[in-house]
N, C-alpha and C positions, 0 to 999 in steps of 0.2 A: 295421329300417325296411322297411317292405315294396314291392314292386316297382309302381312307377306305373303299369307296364304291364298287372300283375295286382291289383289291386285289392282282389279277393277272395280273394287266394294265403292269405291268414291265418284264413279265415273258417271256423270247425271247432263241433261241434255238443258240448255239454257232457251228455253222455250221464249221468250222474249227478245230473243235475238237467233232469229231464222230467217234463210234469205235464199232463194229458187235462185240458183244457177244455171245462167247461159253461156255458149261461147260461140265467138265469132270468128272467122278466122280469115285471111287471103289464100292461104294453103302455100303462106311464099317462107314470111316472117315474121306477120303480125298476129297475132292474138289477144282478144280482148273479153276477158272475164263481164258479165253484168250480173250482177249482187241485186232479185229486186227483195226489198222485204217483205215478209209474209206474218200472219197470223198461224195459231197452229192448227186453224181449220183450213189452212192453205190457199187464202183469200189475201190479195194485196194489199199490204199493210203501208197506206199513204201517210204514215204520221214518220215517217223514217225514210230519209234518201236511199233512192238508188244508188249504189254504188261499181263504178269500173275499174276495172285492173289490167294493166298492160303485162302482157306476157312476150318473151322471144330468145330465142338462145344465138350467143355472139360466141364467133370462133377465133380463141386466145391462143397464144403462142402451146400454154398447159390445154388446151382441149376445151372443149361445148363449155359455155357460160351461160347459167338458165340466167336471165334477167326479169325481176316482177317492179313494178310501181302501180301505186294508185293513181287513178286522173280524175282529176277534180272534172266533172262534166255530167250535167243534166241530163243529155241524150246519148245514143248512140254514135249520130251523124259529130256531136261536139267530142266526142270521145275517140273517134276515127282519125279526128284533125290532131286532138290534143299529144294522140299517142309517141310519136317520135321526139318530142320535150318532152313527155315524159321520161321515156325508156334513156333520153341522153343525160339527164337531171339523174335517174337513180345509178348510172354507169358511170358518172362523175361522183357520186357520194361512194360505191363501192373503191373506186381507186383511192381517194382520199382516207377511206377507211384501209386501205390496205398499207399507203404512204404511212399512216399514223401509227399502225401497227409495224410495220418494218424500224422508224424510228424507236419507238417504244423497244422494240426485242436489241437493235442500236447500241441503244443507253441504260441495258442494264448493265449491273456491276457485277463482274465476274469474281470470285472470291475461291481463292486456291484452296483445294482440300486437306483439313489439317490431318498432324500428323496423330497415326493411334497414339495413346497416353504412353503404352508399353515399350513401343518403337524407341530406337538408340540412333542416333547419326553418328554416320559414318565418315569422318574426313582424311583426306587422303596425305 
């Protein structure tokens, strides 16, 4: 357990997993994060993918919707393509996850508050 006093006594950097961020953008809608990996002398680490991430914010009846997904893609140019399946893959798994959670709150059992031990009923 860590010290309340320090907060951050535990907070250590995982040097084995670092990666130079880029972003790319249309300046409309699109945004695309690239992850390349690095060493921690800041040399490109080939033994680990490059990784892309779709970024975009969609406007919901409640206001701005940031949306992220990964895209599986080798380049830049395959990552430009891939981005709108992406971005509609991870905004069908949010709804679904929202569906799932609205059922779930649904079907819980609501259970009337009992009464204090002390309490007398009153009938008329």
């Amino acid at each position: 357990m860590s010290d309340p006093q320090q907060p951050l006594a535990d907070l250590s950097v995982d040097k084995d997993n670092l990666y130079r961020e880029e972003v790319f953008t249309d300046l409309k809608v699109a945004s695309i994060r690239r992850l390349t990996p690095i060493k921690t002398d800041g040399s490109e680490d080939s033994d680990r993918p490059v990784r892309f991430i779709a970024e975009t914010t969609l406007m919901s009846a409640r206001g701005p919707l940031p949306v992220q997904a990964n895209i599986e893609a080798t380049n830049l140019e395959a990552a430009l393509e891939k981005f709108p399946a992406a971005v509609n893959e991870a905004v069908e798994q949010m709804i679904e996850q929202a569906r799932e959670m609205q059922r779930q709150e649904q079907s819980r059992i609501v259970v009337a508050n009992q009464m204090p031990p002390d309490s007398k009923i009153i009938s008329g």
